[in-house]
C-alpha positions as CSV (number, residue, x, y, z in Angstrom):
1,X,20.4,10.7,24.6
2,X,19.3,7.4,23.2
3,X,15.9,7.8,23.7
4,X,15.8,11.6,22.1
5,X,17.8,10.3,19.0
6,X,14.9,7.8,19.0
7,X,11.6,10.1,19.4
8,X,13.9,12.4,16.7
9,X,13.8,9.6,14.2
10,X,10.4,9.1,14.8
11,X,9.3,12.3,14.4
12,X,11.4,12.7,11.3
13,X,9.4,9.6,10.1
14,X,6.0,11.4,10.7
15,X,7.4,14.4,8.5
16,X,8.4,12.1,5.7
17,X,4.9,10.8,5.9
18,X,3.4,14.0,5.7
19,X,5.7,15.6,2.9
20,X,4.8,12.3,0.9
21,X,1.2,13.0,1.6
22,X,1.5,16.4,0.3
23,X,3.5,15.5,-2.9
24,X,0.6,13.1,-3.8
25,X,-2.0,16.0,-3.2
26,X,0.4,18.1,-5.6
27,X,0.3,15.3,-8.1
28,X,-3.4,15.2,-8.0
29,X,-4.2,19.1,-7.8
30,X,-2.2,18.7,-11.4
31,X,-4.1,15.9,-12.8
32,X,-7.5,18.0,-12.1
33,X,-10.3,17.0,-9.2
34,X,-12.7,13.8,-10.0
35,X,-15.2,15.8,-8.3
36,X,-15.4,18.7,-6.5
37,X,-15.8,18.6,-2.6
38,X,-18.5,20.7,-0.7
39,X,-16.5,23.5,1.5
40,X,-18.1,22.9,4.5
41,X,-17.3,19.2,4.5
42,X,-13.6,19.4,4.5
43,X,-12.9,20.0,8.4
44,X,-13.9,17.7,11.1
45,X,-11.4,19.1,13.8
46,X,-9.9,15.9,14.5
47,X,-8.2,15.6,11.2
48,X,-10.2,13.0,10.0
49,X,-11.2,12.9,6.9
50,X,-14.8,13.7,5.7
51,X,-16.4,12.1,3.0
52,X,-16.4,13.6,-0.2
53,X,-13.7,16.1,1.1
54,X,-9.9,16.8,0.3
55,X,-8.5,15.4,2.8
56,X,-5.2,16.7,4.8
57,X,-3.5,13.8,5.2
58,X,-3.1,13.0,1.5
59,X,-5.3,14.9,-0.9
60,X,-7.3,13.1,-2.6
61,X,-10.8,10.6,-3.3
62,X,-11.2,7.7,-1.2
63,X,-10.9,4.7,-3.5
64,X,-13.0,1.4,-3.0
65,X,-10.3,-0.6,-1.0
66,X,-8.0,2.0,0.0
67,X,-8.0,4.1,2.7
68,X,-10.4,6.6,3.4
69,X,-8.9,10.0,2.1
70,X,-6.1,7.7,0.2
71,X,-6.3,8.6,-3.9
72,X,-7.9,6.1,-6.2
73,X,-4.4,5.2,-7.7
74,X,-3.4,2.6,-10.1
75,X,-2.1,-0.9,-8.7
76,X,1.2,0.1,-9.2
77,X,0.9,3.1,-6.9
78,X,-0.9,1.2,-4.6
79,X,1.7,-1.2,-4.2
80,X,4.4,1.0,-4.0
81,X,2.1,3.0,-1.1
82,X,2.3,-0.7,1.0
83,X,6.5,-1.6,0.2
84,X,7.1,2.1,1.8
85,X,4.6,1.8,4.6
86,X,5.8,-1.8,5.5
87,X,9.5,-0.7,5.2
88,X,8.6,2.1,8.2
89,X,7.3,-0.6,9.8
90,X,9.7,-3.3,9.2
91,X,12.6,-1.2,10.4
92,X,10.9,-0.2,14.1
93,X,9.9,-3.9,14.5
94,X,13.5,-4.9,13.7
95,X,15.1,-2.9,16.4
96,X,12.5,-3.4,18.5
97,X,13.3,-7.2,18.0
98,X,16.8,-6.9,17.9
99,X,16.5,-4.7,21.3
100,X,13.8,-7.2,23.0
101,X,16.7,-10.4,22.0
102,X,19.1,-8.0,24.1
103,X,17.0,-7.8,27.1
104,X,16.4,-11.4,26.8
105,X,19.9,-12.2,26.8
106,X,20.5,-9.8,30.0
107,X,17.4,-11.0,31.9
108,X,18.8,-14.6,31.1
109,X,22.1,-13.8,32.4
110,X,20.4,-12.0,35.5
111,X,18.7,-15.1,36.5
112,X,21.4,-17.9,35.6
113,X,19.6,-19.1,32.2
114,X,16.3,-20.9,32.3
115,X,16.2,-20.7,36.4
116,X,13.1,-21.2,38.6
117,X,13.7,-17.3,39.0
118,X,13.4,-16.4,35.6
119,X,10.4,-18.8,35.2
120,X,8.8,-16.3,38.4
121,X,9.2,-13.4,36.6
122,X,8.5,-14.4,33.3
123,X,4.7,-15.9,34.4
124,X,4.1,-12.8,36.3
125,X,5.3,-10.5,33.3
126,X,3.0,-12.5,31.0
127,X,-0.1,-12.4,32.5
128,X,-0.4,-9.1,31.9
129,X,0.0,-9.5,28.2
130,X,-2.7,-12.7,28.7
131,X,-5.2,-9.9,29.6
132,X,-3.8,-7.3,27.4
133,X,-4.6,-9.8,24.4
134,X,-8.2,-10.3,25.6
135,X,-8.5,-6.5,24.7
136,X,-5.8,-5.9,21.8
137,X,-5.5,-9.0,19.5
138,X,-8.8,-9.5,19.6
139,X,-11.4,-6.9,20.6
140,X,-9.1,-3.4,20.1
141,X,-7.9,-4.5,16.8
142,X,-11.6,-6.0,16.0
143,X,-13.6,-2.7,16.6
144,X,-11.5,0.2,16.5
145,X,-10.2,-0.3,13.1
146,X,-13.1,-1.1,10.8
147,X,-15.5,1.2,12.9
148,X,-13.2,4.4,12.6
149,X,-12.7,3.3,9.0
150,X,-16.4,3.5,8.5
151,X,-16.8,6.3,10.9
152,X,-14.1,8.4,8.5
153,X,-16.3,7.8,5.4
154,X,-19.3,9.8,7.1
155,X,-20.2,13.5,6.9
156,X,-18.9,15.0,9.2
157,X,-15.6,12.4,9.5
158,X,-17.4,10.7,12.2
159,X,-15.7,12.8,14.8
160,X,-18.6,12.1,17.7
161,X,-18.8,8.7,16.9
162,X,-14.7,8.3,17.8
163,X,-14.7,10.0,20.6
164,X,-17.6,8.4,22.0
165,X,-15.9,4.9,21.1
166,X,-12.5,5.6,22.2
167,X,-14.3,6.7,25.5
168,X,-15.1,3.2,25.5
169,X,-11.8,1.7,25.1
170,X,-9.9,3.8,27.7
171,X,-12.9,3.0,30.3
172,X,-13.0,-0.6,29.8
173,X,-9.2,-1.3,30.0
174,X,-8.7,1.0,33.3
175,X,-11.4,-1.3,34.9
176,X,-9.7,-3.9,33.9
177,X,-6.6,-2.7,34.9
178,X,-7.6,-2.2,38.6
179,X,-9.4,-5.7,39.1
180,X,-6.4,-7.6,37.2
181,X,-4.2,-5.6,39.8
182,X,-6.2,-6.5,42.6
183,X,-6.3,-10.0,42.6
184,X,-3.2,-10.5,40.5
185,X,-2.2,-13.5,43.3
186,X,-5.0,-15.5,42.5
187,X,-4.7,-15.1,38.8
188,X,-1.1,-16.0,39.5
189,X,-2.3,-19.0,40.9
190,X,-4.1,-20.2,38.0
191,X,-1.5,-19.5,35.9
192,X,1.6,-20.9,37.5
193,X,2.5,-23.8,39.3
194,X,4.8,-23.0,42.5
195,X,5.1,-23.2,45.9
196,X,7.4,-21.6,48.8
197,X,9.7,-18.4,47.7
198,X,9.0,-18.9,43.9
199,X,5.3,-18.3,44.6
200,X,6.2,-15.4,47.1
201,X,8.7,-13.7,44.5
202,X,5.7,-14.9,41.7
203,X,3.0,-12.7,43.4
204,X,5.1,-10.0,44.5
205,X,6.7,-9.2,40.6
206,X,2.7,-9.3,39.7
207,X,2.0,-6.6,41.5
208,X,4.6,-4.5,40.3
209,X,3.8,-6.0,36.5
210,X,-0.1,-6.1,36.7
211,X,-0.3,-2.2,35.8
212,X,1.2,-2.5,32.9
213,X,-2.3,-3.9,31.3
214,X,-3.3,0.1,31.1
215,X,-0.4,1.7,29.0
216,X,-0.7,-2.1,26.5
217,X,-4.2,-1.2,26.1
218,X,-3.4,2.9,25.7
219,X,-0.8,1.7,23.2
220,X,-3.5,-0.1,21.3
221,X,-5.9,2.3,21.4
222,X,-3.5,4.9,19.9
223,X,-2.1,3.0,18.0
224,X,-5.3,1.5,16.0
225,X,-6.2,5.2,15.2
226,X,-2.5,6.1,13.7
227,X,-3.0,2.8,11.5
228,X,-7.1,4.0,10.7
229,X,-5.5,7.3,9.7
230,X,-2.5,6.5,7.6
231,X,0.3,6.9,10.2
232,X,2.4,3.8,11.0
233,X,6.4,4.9,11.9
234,X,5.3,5.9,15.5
235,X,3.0,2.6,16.2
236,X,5.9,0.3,15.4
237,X,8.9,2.6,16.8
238,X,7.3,3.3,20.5
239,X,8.4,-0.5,21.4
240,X,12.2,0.7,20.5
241,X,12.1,3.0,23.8
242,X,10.1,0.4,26.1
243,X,13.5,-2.1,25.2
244,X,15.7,0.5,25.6
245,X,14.4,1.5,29.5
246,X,14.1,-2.5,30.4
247,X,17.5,-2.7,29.1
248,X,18.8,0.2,31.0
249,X,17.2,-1.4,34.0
250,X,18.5,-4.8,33.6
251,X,22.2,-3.5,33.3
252,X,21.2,-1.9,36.8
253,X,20.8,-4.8,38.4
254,X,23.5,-7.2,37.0
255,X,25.9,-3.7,38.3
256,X,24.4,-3.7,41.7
257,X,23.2,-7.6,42.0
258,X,24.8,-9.6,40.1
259,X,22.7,-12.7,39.1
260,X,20.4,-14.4,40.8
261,X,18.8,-17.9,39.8
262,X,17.2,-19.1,43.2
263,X,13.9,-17.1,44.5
264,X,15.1,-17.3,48.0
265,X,18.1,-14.9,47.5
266,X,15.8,-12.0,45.7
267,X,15.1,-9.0,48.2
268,X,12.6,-6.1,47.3
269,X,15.3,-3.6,45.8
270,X,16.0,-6.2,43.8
271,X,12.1,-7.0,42.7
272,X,11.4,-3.5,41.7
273,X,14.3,-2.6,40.0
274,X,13.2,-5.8,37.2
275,X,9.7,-5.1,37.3
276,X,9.8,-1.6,38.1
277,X,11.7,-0.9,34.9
278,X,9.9,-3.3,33.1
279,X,6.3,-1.5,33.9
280,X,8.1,2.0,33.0
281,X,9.3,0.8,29.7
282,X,5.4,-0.2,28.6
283,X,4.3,2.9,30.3
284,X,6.5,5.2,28.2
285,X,5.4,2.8,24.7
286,X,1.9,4.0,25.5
287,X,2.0,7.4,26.2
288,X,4.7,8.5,23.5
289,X,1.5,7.7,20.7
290,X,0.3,11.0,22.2
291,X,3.2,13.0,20.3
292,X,2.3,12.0,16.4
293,X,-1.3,12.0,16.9
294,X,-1.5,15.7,18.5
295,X,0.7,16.5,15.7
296,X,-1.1,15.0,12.6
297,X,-4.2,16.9,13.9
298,X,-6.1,14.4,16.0
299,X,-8.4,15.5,19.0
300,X,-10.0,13.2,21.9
301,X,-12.9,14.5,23.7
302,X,-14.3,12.6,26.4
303,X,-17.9,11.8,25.4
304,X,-20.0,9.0,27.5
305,X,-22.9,7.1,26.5
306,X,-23.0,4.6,23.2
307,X,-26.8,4.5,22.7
308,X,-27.9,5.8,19.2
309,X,-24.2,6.0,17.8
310,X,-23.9,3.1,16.1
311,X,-22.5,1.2,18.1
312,X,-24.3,-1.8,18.2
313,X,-23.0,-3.4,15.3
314,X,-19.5,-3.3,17.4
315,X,-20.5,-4.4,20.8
316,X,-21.7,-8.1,18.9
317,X,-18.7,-8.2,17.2
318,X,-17.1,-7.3,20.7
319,X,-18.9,-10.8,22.1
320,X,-18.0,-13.3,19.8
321,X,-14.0,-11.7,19.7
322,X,-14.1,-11.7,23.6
323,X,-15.6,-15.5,23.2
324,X,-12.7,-16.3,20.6
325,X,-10.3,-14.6,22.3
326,X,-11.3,-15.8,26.1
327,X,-10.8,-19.5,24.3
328,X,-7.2,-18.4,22.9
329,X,-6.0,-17.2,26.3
330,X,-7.3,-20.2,28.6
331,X,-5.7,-22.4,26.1
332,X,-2.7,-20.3,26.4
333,X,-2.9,-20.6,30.5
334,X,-3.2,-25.0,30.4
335,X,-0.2,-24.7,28.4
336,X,2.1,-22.7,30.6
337,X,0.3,-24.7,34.0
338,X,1.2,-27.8,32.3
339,X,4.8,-26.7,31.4
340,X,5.2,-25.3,34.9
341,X,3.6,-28.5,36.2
342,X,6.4,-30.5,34.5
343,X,8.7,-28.1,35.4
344,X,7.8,-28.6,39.7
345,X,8.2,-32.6,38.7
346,X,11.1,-32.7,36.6
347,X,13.4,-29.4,37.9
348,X,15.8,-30.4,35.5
349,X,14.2,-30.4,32.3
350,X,13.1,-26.8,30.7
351,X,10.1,-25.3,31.0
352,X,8.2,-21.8,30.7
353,X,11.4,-19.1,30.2
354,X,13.0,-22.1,27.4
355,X,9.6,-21.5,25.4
356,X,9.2,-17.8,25.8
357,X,12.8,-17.6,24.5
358,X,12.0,-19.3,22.1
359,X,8.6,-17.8,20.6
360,X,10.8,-14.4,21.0
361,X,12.7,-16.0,18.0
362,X,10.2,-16.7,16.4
363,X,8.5,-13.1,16.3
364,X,11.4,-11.9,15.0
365,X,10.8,-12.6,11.5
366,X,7.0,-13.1,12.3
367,X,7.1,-9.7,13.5
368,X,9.5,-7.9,11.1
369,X,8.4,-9.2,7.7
370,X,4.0,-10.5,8.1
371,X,2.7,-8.2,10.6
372,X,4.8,-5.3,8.7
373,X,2.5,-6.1,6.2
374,X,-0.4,-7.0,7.5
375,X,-0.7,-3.8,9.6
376,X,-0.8,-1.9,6.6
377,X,-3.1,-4.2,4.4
378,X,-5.6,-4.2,7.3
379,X,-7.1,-0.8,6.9
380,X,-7.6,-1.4,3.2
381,X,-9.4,-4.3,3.3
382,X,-12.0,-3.5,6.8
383,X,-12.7,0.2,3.8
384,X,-12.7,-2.6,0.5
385,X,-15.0,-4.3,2.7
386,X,-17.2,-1.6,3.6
387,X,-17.4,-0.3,-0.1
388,X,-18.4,-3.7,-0.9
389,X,-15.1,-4.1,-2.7
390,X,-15.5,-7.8,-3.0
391,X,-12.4,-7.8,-5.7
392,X,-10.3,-5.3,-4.1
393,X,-10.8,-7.4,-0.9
394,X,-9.6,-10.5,-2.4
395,X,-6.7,-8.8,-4.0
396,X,-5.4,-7.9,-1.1
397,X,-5.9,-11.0,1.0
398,X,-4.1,-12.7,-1.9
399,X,-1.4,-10.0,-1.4
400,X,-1.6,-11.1,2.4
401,X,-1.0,-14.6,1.5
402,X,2.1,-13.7,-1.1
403,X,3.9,-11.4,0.2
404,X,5.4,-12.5,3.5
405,X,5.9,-15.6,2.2
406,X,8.7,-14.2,0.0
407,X,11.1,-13.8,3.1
408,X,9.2,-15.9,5.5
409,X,9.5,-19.1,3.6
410,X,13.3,-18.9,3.5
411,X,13.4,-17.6,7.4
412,X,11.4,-20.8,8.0
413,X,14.1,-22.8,7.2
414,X,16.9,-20.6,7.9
415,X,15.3,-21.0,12.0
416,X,15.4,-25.1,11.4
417,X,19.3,-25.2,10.2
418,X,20.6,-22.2,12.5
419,X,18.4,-22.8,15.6
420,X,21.5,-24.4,17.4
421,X,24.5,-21.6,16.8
422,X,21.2,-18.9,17.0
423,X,20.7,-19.5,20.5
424,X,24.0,-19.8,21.5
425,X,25.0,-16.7,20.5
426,X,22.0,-14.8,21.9
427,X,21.6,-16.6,25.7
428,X,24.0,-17.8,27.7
429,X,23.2,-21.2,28.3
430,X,24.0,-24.2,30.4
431,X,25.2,-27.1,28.0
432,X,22.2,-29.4,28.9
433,X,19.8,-26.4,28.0
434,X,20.9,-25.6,24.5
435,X,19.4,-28.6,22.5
436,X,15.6,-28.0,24.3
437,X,16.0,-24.4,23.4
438,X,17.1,-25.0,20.0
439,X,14.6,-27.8,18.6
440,X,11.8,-25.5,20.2
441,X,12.7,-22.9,18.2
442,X,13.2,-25.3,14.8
443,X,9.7,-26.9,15.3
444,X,8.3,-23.0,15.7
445,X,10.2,-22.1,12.8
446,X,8.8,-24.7,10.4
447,X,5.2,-23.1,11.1
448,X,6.3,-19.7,10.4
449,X,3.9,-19.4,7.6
450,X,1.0,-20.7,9.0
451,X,1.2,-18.9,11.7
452,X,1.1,-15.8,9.3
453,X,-1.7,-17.0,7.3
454,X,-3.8,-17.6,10.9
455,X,-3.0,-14.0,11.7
456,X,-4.2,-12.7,8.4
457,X,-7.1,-14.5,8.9
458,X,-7.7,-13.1,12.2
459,X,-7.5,-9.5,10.1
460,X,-9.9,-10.7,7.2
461,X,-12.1,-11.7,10.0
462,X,-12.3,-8.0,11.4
463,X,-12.3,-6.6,8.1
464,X,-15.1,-8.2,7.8
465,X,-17.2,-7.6,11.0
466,X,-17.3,-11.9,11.2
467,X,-16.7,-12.1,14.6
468,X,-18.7,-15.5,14.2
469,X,-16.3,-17.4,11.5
470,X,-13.3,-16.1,13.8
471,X,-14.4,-17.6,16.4
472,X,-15.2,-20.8,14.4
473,X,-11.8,-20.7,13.5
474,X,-10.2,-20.0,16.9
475,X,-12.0,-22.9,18.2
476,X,-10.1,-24.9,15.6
477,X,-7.2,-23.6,16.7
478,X,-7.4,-24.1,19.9
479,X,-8.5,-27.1,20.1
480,X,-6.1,-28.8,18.4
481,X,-3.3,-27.2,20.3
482,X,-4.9,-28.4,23.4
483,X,-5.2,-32.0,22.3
484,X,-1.3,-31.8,21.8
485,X,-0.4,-30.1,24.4
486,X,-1.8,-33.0,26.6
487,X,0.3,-35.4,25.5
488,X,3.0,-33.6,28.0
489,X,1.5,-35.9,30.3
490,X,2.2,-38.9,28.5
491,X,5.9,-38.2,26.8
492,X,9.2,-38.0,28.2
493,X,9.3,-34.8,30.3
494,X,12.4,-33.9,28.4
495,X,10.4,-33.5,25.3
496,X,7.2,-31.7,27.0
497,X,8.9,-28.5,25.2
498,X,9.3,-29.6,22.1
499,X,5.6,-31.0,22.6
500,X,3.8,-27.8,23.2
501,X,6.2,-26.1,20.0
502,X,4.5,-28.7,17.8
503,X,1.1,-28.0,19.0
504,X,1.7,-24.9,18.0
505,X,2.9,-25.3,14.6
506,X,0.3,-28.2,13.8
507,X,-2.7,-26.3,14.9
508,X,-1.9,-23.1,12.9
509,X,-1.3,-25.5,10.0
510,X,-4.9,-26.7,10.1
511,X,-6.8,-23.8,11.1
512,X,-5.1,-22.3,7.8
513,X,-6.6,-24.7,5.5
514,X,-9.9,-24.6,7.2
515,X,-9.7,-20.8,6.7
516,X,-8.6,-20.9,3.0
517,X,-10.9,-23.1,2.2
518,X,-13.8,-21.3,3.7
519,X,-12.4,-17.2,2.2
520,X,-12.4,-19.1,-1.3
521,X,-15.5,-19.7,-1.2
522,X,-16.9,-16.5,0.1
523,X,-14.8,-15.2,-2.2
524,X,-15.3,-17.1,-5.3
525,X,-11.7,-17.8,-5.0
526,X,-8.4,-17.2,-4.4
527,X,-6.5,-18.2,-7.5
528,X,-4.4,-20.9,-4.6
529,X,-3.5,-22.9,-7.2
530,X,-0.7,-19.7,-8.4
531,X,0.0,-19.4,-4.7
532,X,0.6,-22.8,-3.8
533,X,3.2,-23.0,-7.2
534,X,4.8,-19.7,-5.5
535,X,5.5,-21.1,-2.0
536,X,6.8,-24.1,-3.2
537,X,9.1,-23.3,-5.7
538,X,10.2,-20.8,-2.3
539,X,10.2,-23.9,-0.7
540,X,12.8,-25.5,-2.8
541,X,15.0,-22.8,-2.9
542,X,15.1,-22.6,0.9
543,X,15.3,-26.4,1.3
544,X,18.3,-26.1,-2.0
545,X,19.9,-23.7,0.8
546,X,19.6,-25.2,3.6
547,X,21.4,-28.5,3.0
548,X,25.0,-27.2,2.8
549,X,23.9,-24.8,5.5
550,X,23.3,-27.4,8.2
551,X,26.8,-29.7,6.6
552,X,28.4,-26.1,7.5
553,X,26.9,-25.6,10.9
554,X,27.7,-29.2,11.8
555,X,31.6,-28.9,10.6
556,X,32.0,-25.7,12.4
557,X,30.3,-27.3,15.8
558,X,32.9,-29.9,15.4
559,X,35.8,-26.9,16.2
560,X,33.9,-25.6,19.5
561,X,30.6,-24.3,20.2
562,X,31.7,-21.3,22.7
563,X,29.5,-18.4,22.5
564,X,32.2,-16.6,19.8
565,X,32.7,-19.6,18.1
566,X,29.0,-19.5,17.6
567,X,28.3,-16.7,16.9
568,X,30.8,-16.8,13.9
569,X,29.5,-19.9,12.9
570,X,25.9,-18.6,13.1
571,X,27.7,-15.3,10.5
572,X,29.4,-18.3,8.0
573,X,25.8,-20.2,8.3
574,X,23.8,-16.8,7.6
575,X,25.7,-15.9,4.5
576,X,26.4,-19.0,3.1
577,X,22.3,-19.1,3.4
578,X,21.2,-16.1,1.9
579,X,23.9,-16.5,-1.0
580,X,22.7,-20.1,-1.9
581,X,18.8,-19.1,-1.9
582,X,19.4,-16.0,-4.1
583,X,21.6,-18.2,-6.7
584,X,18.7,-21.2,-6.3
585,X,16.0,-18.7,-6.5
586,X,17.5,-16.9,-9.5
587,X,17.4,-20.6,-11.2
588,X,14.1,-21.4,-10.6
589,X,12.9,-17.8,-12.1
590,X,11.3,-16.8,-8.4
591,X,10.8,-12.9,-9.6
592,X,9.0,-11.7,-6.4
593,X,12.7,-11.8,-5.2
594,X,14.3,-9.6,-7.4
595,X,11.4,-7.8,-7.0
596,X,12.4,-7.6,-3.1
597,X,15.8,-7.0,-3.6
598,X,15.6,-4.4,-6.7
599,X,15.1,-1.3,-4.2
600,X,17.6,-2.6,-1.8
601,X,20.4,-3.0,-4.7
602,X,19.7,0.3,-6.1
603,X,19.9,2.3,-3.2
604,X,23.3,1.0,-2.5
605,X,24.1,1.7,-6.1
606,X,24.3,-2.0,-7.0
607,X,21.5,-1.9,-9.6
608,X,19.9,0.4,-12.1
């Protein structure tokens, strides 16, 4: 019932999207045509847009930095076009995220908190999104975009050229999806440090979780070509049914099992009811895209052979990605075989399920409020870019670098002062694991921004077809995470997790600079000195609020810190947080606030 009421909403999203679409083409039939379209041109069978043509999905000209077959509007429009496409977005991410901190809480209860068990599972659940990224953060969301983009702006809405490229996609990550599977223990191996039943139960949940590599990439796939043509609710909702199967699964097994903390007790019913449900939750995420794309008109043929098509352009891009990504993930690999390696020395201390709990935190509002954005901003500025929009472009990175820093600023802080009640509330803990778990998840919370900027430079980087300055700036990255991810060697093992969350944070922090400094000047600036004055007088309203926020947290920890009583003092904390940053920010005259909040107040009849 749940999951109907869930592809119901979505579809009802799609609908919205298309009766906005046609209201827009009404608007503009009454304005009058810029110029008339040749006939012939209009259909390309797939629903893509042809150039010059009305298009379907919304009417009217392609404008230099907006989407192809998206109306040449006024700023105004524009920007109201982005709030409503991030809002769709913003609300499937924050179920989805609400949903994934559920199954966190159930898997951690499953496997008595941060256990060796949970560690098993949680390196042999990862790997697969370790491979996954090596296609989707980097080469997926590198090609597919910007090449269908471009590919929509030709003659005949560069139907061939799609199919011929998607061919590709779906070729490449099946082969890489059978090899991964294959020799998923040695991969293991690499990856985690363990020995006896953990390594047994380690090799044994891979198998099971290995497969899942195919329906990530298929969700990609599909998913770049919603975002290319316009259509976001179904990209960021599919995730909602994935939690809602691995939650469904995970209730299963505490019914039947109980929980289980030691590898040596786990038997194969037991294995495949986990993973099983777990690889049928990403399976279903994938192949729901199918619905909304079938219904907004798109058609796949299967069309092999790339020579002549234009695709050469993308296979370079495709080596220095793989390159920058191949450098992201290996660094990504020492880290967890150093935590794990601590981990085997020091069983008492946490390790690899403590961090993944919390960096599932910190997406939250990562996920929620920047890639909301950014998701939508990304197909504007690969089509500014290909107009040779060089103002449009840096308008829009500009937007990139303002607008999630209106609620990501204050999160930022918010994640420092609540860390402690936060996780409480969500995991049940053992009392020596809280305080590791907690100042993880404040030192990744004080890099929530930079972490947002590194990923918007990831997308101007695509936009751009610079697949060589990404990986420039990856290598940055990376490298100084490495250095400081070393050191877990050399500090107290106790603090090897709060070690590896400040590598984290520092290393986004200076790959940002390196990358604002270098846009500016390809840019011929970014006007930073009007950003820098926004974020910190968001600074100091968040810092303004957060000082009687922690004095609350810490006079309410003094009464009990049981899971209720933190979860109320996490509600006083919350509250007492947002009301204090809307009074400071009101002082200090902070109007892209109000400007967030305006919509908000006036649909619950609160404002005019």
């Amino acid at each position: 019932m749940l999951r109907s009421d869930l592809a119901a909403r979505i579809h009802a999203m799609e609908r919205a999207e298309d009766e906005e679409r046609r209201a827009r083409l009404r608007r503009e039939a009454a304005r009058g045509p810029r110029r008339a379209a040749s006939p012939e041109s209009a259909e390309t069978g797939m629903g893509l847009p042809a150039l010059g043509a009305p298009v379907p999905a919304d009417g009217t000209e392609a404008a230099a930095g907006a989407l192809p077959g998206e109306a040449a509007r006024s700023e105004a429009e524009q920007t109201a076009s982005l709030k409503r496409e991030s809002s769709i977005m913003a609300a499937g991410t924050l179920i989805s995220r609400v949903l994934g901190l559920v199954r966190s809480s159930l898997l951690t209860t499953a496997m008595l908190g941060t256990s060796l068990a949970l560690d098993t599972f949680q390196a042999a659940n990862t790997l697969p999104n370790v491979i996954f990224n090596l296609l989707s953060a980097g080469v997926l969301n590198a090609i597919l975009i910007p090449q269908i983009v471009k590919a929509m702006k030709r003659k005949d809405g560069g139907r061939e050229f799609v199919d011929r490229l998607l061919t590709v996609s779906f070729a490449a990550v099946l082969l890489i999806t059978v090899l991964a599977t294959l020799t998923s223990p040695w991969l293991l191996h690499i990856y985690f440090s363990g020995s006896g039943p953990a390594r047994t139960l380690t090799t044994f949940f891979g198998f099971i979780c290995m497969p899942q590599i195919l329906f990530y990439g298929l969700y990609a796939i599909l998913g770049q070509v919603l975002n290319a043509r316009g259509q976001f609710a179904a990209f960021m909702w599919s995730p909602v049914l994935a939690n809602v199967i691995q939650i469904s699964g995970l209730v299963w097994f505490l019914v039947q099992f109980g929980a289980h903390g030691d590898p040596a007790t786990w038997t194969a019913s037991m294995v495949w009811v986990v993973a099983g449900t777990t690889t049928a939750g990403i399976a279903v995420q994938g192949l729901f895209l199918i619905i909304p794309l079938w219904r907004g008109g798109f058609r796949w043929r299967p069309r092999w052979g790339i020579r002549g098509y234009g695709l050469g352009a993308a296979a370079r891009l495709t080596v220095w990605t793989f390159s920058a990504l191949l450098i992201a993930q290996m660094v990504g690999i020492a880290t967890k075989k150093m935590l794990s390696w601590v981990r085997v020395h020091h069983p008492e201390v946490s390790s690899i399920s403590a961090y993944d709990n919390a960096f599932l935190i910190f997406m939250l509002p990562h996920g929620l409020i920047t890639v909301s954005i950014l998701t939508a901003l990304f197909p504007r500025m690969s089509s500014a870019h290909a107009d040779g929009d060089t103002d449009g472009l840096r308008s829009l990175v500009r937007r990139g670098l303002t607008s999630p820093a209106v609620a990501v600023i204050p999160c930022s802080i918010a994640m420092v002062v609540l860390a402690r009640p936060g996780v409480q509330t969500i995991w049940s803990l053992q009392s020596d694991q809280v305080m590791p778990l907690a100042g993880a998840v404040a030192i990744m919370g004080i890099g929530l921004l930079p972490f947002g900027i590194s990923t918007l430079q990831q997308r101007y980087c695509f936009a751009r077809e610079d697949g060589r300055q990404n990986l420039i700036m990856q290598a940055i990255l990376s490298g100084t995470q490495l250095v400081l991810v070393s050191l877990v060697f050399v500090v107290p093992a106790g603090g090897a997790l709060w070690t590896v969350a400040a590598a984290q944070t520092v290393g986004n922090a200076v790959v940002s600079v390196v990358w604002i400094v270098a846009a500016s000047r390809q840019m011929n600036g970014l006007g930073m000195r009007s950003v820098a004055l926004s974020w910190l007088r968001l600074l100091a309203a968040s810092v303004i609020s957060g000082v009687p926020t922690a004095v609350a947290v810490w006079a309410m920890g003094l009464l009990g810190e049981g899971r209720l009583m933190s979860l109320l003092t996490l509600a006083v904390g919350g509250c007492l947080f947002v009301g204090v940053f809307l009074a400071a920010a009101k002082l200090l005259k902070i109007d892209e606030v109000g400007s967030l909040l305006d919509p908000i107040l006036r649909r619950l009849h609160l404002a005019r």
